[in-house]
N, C-alpha and C positions, 0 to 999 in steps of 0.2 A: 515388454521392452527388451530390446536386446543388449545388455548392459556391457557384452564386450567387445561388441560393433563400433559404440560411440565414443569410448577414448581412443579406440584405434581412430574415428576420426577427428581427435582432439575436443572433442565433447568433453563436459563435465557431468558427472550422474551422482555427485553425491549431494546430499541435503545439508549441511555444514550454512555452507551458504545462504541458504535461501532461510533457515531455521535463526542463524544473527542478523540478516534483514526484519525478522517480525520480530525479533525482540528488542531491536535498535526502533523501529518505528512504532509500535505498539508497545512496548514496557516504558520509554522514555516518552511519550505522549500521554497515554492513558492510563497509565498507572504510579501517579503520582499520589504524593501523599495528601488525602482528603478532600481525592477528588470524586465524585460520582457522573456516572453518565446515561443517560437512556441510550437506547439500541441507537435510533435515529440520528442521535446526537454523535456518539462513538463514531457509525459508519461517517458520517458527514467529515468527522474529524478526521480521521483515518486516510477517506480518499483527499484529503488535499494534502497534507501531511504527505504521501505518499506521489504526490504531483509534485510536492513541493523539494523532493529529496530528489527527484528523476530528472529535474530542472522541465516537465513539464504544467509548471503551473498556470499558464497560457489557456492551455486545453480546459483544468478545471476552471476557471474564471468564465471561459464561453460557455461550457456546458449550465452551469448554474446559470447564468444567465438565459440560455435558450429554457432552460426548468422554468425560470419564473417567467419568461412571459408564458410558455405553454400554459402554466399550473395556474394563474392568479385569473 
C-alpha cells in the first residue's frame, strides 16, 4: 500500500474505524451475557446483523431465500 498516496487523495488508511464497526456489531450482538453460539449460528447472526446495520437487509432476506430453495 502506499500509504501516503491515499490521503493525499482523501482516502482514509487508518483502522480506528473499521476495528469500532466489529466491536459495535460483534461485541453488542454476540457477546452478551449468557449467551453461547455455534460457528454456524454466530456467522448466520453476524451477516444479517451486518445487512441490517448497512440498511441492506433486502439482499440478506433474498439470498437466504435463494439458500433454501437451492439447499432443501
Amino acid at each position: 500500500m502506499s500509504y501516503p498516496a491515499f490521503p493525499a487523495q482523501g482516502l482514509f488508511v487508518g483502522s480506528c474505524v473499521v476495528e469500532a464497526g466489529c466491536k459495535t456489531v460483534v461485541g453488542a450482538r454476540l457477546k452478551c451475557s449468557g449467551m453461547f453460539w455455534t460457528v454456524r449460528g454466530a456467522n448466520a447472526i453476524l451477516a444479517s446483523q451486518c445487512c441490517r446495520l448497512s440498511d441492506r437487509f433486502e439482499y440478506y432476506r433474498a439470498d437466504r431465500a435463494l439458500a433454501t430453495i437451492l439447499f432443501t
